[in-house]
One Martini backbone bead per residue (centre of mass of N, CA, C, O) as a GRO file, in nm:
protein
   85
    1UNK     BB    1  -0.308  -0.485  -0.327
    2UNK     BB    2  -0.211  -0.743  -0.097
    3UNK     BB    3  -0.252  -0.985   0.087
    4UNK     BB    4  -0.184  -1.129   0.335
    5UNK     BB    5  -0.130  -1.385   0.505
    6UNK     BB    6  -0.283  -1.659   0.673
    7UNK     BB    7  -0.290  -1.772   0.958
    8UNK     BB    8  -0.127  -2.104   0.923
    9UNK     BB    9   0.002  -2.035   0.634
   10UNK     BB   10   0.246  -2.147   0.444
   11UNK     BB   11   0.510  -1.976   0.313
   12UNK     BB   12   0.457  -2.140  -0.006
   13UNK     BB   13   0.182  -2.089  -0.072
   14UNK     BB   14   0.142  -1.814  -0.191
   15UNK     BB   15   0.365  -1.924  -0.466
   16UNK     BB   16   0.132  -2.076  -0.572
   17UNK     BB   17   0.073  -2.048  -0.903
   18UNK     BB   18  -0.062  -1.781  -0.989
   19UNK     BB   19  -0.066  -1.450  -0.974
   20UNK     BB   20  -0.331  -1.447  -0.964
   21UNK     BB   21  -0.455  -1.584  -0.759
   22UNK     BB   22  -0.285  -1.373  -0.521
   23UNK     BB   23  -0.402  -1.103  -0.658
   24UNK     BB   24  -0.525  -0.787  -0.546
   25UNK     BB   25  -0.734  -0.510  -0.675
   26UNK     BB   26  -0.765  -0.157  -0.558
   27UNK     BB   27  -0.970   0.108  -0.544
   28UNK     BB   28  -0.915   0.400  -0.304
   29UNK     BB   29  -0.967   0.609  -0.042
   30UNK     BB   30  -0.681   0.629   0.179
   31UNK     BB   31  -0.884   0.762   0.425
   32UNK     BB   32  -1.078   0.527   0.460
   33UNK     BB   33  -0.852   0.337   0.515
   34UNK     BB   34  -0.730   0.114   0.810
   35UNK     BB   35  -0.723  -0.166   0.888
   36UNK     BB   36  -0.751  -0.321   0.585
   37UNK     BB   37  -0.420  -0.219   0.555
   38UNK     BB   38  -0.314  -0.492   0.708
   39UNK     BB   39  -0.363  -0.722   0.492
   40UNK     BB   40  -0.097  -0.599   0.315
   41UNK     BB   41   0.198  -0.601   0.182
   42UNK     BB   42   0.110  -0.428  -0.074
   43UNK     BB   43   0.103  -0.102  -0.172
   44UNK     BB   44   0.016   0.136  -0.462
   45UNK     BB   45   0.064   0.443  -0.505
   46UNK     BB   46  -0.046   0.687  -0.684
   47UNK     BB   47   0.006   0.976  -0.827
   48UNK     BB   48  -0.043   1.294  -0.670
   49UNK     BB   49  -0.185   1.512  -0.849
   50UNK     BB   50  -0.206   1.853  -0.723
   51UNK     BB   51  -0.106   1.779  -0.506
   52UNK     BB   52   0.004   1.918  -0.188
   53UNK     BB   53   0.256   1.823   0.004
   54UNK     BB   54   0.127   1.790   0.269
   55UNK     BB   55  -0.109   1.622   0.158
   56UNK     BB   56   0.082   1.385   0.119
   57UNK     BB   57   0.161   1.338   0.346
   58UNK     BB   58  -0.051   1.235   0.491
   59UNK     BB   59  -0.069   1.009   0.352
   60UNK     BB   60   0.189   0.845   0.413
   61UNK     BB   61   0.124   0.855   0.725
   62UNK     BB   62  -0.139   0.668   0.689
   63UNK     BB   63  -0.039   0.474   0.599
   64UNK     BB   64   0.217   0.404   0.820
   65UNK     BB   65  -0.038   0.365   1.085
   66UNK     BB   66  -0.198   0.106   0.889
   67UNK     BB   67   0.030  -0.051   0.843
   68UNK     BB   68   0.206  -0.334   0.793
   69UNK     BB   69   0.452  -0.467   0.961
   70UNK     BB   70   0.663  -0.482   0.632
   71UNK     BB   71   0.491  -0.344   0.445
   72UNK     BB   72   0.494  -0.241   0.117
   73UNK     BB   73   0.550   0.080  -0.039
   74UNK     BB   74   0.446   0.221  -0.378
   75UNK     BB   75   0.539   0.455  -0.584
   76UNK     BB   76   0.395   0.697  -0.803
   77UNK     BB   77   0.566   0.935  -0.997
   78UNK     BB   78   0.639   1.208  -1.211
   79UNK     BB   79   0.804   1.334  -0.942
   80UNK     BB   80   1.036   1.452  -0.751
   81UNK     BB   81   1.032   1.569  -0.468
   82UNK     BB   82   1.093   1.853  -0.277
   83UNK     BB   83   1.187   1.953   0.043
   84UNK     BB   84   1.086   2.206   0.247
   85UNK     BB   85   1.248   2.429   0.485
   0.00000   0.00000   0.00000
């Protein structure tokens, strides 16, 4: 997860330097996590392996609820979902 700029910092401040600099990674139960994944651009979720289509959508909603208007979200999964209907 990326953190978002903050309030005051000029848009291109973000950008200078290595990306090592800007850049932080966490690993957590996205279940725990509310307020604090508005502060992040991009939220990284790795493949939910094993787990039941409901309970990935659940997660997703939840990503959905809690990010910042704007801020992406990139998947990663060992493969395409398929919707039941």
């Amino acid at each position: 997860m990326r953190r978002r700029q903050r309030a005051g910092q000029e848009a291109g401040a973000r950008r200078r330097g290595p990306a090592r600099a800007r850049t932080s990674f966490r690993t957590a139960d996205v279940a725990d996590l509310t307020e604090e994944l508005a502060e992040y651009d991009v939220v990284i979720l790795a493949a939910l392996v094993g787990v039941a289509a409901e309970d990935k959508e659940r997660v997703v909603a939840h990503l959905g609820r809690h990010m910042a208007a704007g801020a992406a979200l990139v998947v990663r999964s060992a493969r395409v979902p398929v919707p039941h209907r």
